[in-house]
LUMKE-852226 format. One line per 4 residues: number of its first residue (from 1); for each residue x, y, z of C-alpha. Coordinates in Angstrom, 2 decimals, decimal comma. Example, Ala and Ser with C-alpha at 12.3 -4.5 7.8 and 13.67 -1.06 7.14 Angstrom:
// LUMKE-852226
1> 12,30:-4,50:7,80; 13,67:-1,06:7,14;
This chain:
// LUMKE-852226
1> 113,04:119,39:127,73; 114,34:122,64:126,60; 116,04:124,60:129,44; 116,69:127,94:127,91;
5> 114,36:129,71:125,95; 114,80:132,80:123,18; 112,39:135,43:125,04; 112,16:136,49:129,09;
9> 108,03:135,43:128,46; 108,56:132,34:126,64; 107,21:128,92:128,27; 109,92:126,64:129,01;
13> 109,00:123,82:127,15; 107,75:125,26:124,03; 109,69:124,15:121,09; 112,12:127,13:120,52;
17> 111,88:129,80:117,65; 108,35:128,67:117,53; 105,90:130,65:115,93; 104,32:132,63:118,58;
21> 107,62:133,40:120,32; 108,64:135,15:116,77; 105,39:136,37:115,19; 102,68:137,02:117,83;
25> 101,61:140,51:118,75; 102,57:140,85:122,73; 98,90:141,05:123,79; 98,16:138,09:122,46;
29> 101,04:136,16:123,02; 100,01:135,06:126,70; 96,74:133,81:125,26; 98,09:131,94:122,16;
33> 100,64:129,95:124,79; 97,49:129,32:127,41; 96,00:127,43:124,06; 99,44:125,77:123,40;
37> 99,42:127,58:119,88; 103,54:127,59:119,89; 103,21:123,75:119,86; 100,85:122,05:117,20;
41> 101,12:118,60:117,74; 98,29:118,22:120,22; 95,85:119,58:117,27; 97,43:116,92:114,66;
45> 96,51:114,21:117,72; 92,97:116,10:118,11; 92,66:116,39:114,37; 93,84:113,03:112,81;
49> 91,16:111,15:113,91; 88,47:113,36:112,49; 90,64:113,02:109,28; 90,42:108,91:109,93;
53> 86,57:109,21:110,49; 86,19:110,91:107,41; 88,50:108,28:105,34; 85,98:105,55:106,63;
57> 83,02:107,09:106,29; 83,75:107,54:102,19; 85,40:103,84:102,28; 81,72:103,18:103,62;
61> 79,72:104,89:101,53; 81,24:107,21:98,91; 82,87:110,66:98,75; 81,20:113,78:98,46;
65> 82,03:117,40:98,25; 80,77:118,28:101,36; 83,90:115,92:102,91; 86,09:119,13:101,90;
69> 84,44:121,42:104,37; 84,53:118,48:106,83; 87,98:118,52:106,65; 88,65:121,95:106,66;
73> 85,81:122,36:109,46; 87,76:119,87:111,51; 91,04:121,56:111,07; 89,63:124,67:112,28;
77> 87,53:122,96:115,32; 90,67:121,30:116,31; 92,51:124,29:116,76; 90,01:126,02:118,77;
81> 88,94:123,58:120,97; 92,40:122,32:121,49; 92,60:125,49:122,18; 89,70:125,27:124,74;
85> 90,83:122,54:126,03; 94,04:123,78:126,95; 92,68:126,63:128,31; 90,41:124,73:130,94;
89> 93,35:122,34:131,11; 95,40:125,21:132,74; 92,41:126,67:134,77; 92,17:123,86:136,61;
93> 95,84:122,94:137,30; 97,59:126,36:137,82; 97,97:125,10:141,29; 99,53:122,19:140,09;
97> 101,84:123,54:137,63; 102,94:126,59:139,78; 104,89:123,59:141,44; 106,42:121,49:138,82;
101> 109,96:122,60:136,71; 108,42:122,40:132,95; 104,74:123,73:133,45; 105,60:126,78:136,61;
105> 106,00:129,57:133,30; 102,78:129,12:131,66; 100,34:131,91:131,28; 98,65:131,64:134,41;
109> 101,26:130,15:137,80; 103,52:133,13:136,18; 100,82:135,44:136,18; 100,84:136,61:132,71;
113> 96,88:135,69:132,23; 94,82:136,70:134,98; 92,36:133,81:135,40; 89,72:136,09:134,92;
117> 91,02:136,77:131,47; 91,60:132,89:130,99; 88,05:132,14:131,32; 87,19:135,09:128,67;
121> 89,46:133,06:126,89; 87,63:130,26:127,06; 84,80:131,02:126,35; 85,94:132,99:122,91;
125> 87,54:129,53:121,80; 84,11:127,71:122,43; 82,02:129,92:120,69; 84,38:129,54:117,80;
129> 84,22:125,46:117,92; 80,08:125,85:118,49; 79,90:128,12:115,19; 82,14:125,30:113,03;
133> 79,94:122,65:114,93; 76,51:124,00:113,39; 77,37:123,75:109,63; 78,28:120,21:110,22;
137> 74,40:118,54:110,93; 72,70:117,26:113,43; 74,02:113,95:114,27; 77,59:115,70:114,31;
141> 76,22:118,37:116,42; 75,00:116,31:119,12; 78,45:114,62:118,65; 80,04:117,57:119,51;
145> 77,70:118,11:122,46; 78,15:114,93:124,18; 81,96:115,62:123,69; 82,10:118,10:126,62;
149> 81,47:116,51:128,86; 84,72:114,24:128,47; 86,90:117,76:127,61; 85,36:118,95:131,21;
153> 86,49:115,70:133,09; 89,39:115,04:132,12; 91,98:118,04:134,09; 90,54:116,31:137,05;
157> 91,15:112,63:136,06; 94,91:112,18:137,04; 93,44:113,42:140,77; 91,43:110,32:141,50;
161> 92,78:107,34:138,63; 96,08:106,05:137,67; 94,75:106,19:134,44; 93,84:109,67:132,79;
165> 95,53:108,68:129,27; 92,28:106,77:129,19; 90,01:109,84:129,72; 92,36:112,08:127,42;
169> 92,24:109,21:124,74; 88,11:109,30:124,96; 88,33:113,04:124,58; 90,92:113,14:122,00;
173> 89,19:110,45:119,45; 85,65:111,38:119,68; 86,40:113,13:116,63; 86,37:109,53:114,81;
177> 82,34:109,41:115,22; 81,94:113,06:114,77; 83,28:113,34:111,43; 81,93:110,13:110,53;
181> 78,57:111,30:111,39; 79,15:114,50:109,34; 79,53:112,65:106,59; 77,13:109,61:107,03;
185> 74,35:111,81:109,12; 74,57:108,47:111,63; 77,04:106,84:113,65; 77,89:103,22:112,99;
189> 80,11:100,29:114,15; 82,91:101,25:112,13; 84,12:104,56:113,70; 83,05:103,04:117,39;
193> 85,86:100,93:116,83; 88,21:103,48:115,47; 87,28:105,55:118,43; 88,28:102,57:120,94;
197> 91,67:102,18:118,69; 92,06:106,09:119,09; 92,13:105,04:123,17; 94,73:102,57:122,94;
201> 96,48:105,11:120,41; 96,43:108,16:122,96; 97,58:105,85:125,85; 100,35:104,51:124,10;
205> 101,85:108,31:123,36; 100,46:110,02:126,04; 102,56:107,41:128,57; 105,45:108,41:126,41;
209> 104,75:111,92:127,18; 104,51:111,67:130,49; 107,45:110,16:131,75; 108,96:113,46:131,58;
213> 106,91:114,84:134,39; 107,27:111,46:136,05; 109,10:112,79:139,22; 107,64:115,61:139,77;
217> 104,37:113,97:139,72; 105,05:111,95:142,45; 106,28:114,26:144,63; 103,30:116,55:144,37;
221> 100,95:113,47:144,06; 99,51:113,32:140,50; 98,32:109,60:138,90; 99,49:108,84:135,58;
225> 99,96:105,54:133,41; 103,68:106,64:133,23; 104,26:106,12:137,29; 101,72:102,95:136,75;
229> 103,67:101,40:134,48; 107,59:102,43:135,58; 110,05:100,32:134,47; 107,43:98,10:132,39;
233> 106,30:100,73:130,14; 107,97:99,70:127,06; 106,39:96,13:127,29; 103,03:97,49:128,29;
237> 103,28:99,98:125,78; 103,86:97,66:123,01; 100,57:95,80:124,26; 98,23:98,57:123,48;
241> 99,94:99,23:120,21; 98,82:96,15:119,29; 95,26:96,65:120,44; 95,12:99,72:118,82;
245> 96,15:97,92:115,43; 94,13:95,59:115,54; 91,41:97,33:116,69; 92,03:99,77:113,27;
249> 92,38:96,69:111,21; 88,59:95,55:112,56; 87,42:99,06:111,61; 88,72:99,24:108,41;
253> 87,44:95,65:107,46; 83,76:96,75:108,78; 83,58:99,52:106,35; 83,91:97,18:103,19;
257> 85,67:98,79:100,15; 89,16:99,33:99,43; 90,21:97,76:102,54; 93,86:96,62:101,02;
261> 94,77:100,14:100,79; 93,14:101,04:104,37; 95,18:98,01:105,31; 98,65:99,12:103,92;
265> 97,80:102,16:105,64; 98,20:100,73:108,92; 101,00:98,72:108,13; 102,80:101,90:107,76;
269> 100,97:102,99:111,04; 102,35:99,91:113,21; 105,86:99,79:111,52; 105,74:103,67:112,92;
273> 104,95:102,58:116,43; 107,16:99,64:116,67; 110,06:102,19:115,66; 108,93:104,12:118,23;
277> 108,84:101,18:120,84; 112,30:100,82:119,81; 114,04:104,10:120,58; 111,94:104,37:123,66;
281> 113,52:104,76:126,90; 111,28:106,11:130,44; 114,54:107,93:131,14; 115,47:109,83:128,42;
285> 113,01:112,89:128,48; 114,32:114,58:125,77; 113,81:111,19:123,69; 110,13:110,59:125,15;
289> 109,54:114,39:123,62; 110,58:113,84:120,43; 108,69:110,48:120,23; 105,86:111,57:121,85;
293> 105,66:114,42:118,41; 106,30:111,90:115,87; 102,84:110,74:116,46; 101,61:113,45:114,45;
297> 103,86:111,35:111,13; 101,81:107,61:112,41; 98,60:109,30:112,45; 98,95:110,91:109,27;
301> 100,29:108,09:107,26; 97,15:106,33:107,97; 94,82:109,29:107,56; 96,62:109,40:104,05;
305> 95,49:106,02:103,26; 92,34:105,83:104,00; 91,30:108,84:102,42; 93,18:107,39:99,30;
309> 91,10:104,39:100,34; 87,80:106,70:99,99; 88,10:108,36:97,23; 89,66:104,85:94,92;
């Protein structure tokens, strides 16, 4: 975690020199860090599964110009509901974060964005996402509707379940189906299975992630995988790594074309997780960070593939 940062109204753990920090016009500067804009890797975790949904959906069928804008659509959707996400993310926990070391300096517990202005916000970011959503057809649009309903939950979930990776991991892959559907106009077995993959994915570096916050969840009393698991996580870890490869390999055999490259796709995906398994340590927070971002490389790789996979 970074301790010192380059500007009096920079957030702690934002990645320094970042973007925002540098570039941003001061008014918007508060909003772009409620929406996590000076650190992009959750929108490569939101956005790699669309990209994975759209790899199997042309390994299913065949490509099609359209799969451009679905791309590019998702790109942009991920940003702003990320974005949105965030946003709500914050509303919900400013109590919470006024109180622990790495979170106290965002926007809102330092008083930067009233909450008034957060939900404004909000609701700017949504309409964006809901104007992307409609170009994409129906079945992807009542994708995106049932989605919400998973982004709403899940602030609450580490309240009542020692589990929230697994809400933030249904929230995070929906994407799978809804860019599958954009592309197919249905939803089928193969990105249903992705989308449970996606789970064990997000739960595997999620866990990571949070055993930097680890202590000062349990003093204040917030549930996470990471105080679940303790000690164990690297063994537990590696458990759902496997699921979620296996799971991949299932949904890349159900979509029946070019499933050797889909295949050596994932190979590279697992070899990127088992490295990760290996320099893994609950204790080492600035290690769990860095870790926790190379995610954005594993997801990619296989992305890569599969659309290779598509378009062979």
């Amino acid at each position: 975690m970074q301790s010192q940062t380059e500007r009096p109204d920079a957030v702690i753990d934002a990645p320094k020199g970042n973007w925002v920090d540098r570039w941003a016009p001061d008014a918007w500067r508060p909003f772009l860090h409620l929406s996590r804009a000076d650190r992009p890797i959750g929108t490569w975790l939101l956005l790699l599964p669309c990209w994975w949904g759209i790899g199997l959906a042309m390994m299913a069928g065949a490509p099609r110009w359209f799969d451009l804008w679905i791309a590019l659509a998702c790109g942009i959707g991920a940003i702003v509901m990320r974005g949105a996400g965030c946003t709500w993310n914050d509303i919900t926990d400013r109590g919470i974060d006024a109180q622990v070391a790495r979170t106290r300096s965002r926007p809102l517990p330092s008083g930067r964005v009233s909450l008034r202005g957060a939900y404004l916000w909000l609701i700017a970011q949504g309409l964006v996402g809901l104007v992307i959503l409609l170009t994409l057809g129906p079945a992807a649009i009542w994708m995106g509707v049932a989605s919400l309903a998973l982004v709403a939950i899940y602030p609450f979930a580490k309240r009542f379940t020692w589990w929230p990776q697994i809400f933030l991991g249904l929230a995070f892959n929906w994407g799978v189906m809804l860019a599958y559907a954009a592309h197919a106009g249905r939803v089928d077995a193969a990105p249903v299975v992705a989308w449970l993959a996606g789970i064990a994915w997000t739960i595997f570096y999620d866990t990571i992630y949070a055993h930097q916050d680890a202590e000062d969840d349990a003093l204040i009393g917030v549930k996470s995988t990471a105080l679940l698991f303790g000690r164990n996580s690297p063994r537990i870890l590696a458990g759902f790594a496997v699921l979620a490869v296996v799971l991949l390999a299932v949904a890349i055999g159900m979509t029946g074309r070019n499933v050797l490259i889909g295949w050596a796709g994932l190979a590279a995906f697992a070899a990127h997780l088992a490295w990760q398994l290996r320099l893994f340590q609950p204790d080492q927070d600035a290690m769990c960070l860095q870790l926790f971002r190379s995610n954005r490389d594993a997801g990619l790789i296989l992305a890569l593939f599969l659309a290779v996979a598509g378009l062979a």
